[in-house]
C-alpha positions, 0 to 999 in steps of 0.5 A: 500500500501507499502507507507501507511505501512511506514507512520510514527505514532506519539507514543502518538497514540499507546502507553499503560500504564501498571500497575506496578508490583514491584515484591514484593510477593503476599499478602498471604490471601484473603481481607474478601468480604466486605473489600474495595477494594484498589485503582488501581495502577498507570501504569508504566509509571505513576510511572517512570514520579514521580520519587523521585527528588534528593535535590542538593547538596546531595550526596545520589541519589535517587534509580533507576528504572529497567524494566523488560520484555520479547521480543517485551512485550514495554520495548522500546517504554515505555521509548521511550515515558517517554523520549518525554514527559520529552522533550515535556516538556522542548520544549513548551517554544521554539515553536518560534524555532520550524518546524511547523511539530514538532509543531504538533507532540509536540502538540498532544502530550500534548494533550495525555498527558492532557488527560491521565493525565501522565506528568513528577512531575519534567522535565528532560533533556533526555539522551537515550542510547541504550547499545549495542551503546555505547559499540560499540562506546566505542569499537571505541574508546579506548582512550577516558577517562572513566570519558567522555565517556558517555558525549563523546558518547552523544556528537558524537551523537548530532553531527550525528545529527545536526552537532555541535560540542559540546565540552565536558566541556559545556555538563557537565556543562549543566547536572550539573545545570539542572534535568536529566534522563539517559536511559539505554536501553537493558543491556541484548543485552551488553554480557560479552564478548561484552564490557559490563564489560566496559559499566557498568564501564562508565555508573557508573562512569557517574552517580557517577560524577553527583550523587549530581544533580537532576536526574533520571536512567532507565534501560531496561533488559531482564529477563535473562539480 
């Protein structure tokens, strides 16, 4: 029926790692047939949730990471789920705080995440962003600082959220005393003349305030993006 089509699933139910393929060029000779075989690499997913942490205090961040991919090949849903399992991570010590439905999904959660043996070396306070937002957002408002906007615009969507007013001077303390990963999801659908020149200029500007904390970026794009 209609209603069992709607039906929400949890994304630890469908999701799928893929081996990475970092676009170095391939090995130009064959290994001799009695040469051992090298181990399989680990899926994508595995490598962003072992991201290098930055040391604090250390103004050299740690490179980010790019994904690739054509329409509808999981760019999303993968740094969907990358994000959960960073929050599923932070959200198991407050289950007192918690609805007994987001006990269920966070449990389940964990469980294939046991199982699959993919949790995060370091959890992160998640920030995704999907761009073509936020250079909507940053339309709207022109008059908001570039040092702020990325700040500004998590903090408007917290509020459509839950309806609290976060002020701009608590979130930043926040991102400066704890490990962040920042979520940049499709550069390719900010055109040029869409607001992408100021996108980027706020997303670098985010990033450079904040280079000396722990953290981690992950951008989606297109190939064409």
């Amino acid at each position: 029926t209609l209603a069992q089509l709607q039906t929400e699933v949890q994304i630890a139910r469908v999701f799928v790692d893929l081996a990475e393929e970092s676009g170095k060029p391939p090995t130009p000779h064959s290994p001799p047939e009695d040469f051992p075989a090298a181990p399989p690499k680990p899926g994508l997913l595995a490598t962003l949730l072992a991201a290098p942490t930055c040391a604090p205090g250390n103004p050299v961040p740690p490179p980010g990471s790019l994904v690739i991919g054509g329409p509808g090949q999981g760019k999303t849903t993968l740094v969907q789920y990358l994000c959960q399992l960073h929050r599923a991570c932070i959200l198991r010590h407050h289950r007192a705080a918690l609805d007994p439905p987001q006990i269920e999904a966070l449990d389940e959660l964990g469980a294939r995440s046991e199982r699959d043996k993919l949790a995060p070396h370091t959890p992160r306070v998640p920030f995704f962003i999907v761009l073509r937002d936020l250079a909507a957002w940053l339309a709207k408002n022109p008059s908001i600082a570039t040092t702020d906007a990325v700040l500004a615009h998590v903090a408007a969507r917290i509020h459509e959220s839950t309806e609290v007013t976060l002020p701009l001077t608590d979130l930043a303390i926040f991102v400066t005393r704890g490990p962040w990963l920042l979520v940049l999801d499709g550069l390719d659908e900010v055109p040029g003349t869409g607001g992408r020149g100021t996108t980027l200029t706020a997303i670098n500007t985010f990033v450079e305030r904040f280079a000396g904390t722990s953290h981690h970026v992950v951008a989606t794009t297109r190939p064409q993006g």
